[in-house]
C-alpha positions, 0 to 999 in steps of 0.5 A: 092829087087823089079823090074824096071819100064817101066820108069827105076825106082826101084820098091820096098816094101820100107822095110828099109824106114821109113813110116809116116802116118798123123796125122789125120789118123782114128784109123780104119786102112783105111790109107796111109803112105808116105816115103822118098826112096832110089835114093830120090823118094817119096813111098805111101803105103796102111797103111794095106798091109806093104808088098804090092806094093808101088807107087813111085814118083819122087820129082817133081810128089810129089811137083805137087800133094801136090801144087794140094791138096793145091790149091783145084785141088781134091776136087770134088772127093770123093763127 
């Protein structure tokens, strides 16, 4: 099991989820993994630490950041 968040959601490791790292991961292991969650929220994981804390987001987060990726809104970082 996990926690609840200040927001009400479940906080947790995700175990029964399936976790999906891109394709264009590097074999160094320096990776993120993405799952779909129980209650339909989106988990982010680092590749490393399986049994570390998850970021949880709802749909429409994980929507807002990928129309952000797609329209060049992080860029800047990691210059």
């Amino acid at each position: 099991m996990g926690r609840r968040t200040a927001a009400g959601r479940h906080e947790g490791s995700g175990a029964d989820s399936h976790w999906m790292k891109s394709s264009l991961s590097f074999s160094n292991g320096n990776c993120v993994e993405v799952s779909s969650l129980t209650e339909g929220d989106i988990g982010v994981r680092d590749s490393k630490d399986s049994e570390g804390p998850v970021l949880r987001f709802t749909p429409d987060e994980w929507h807002a950041f990928l129309g952000g990726v797609r329209n060049g809104e992080f860029d800047r970082f990691g210059n």
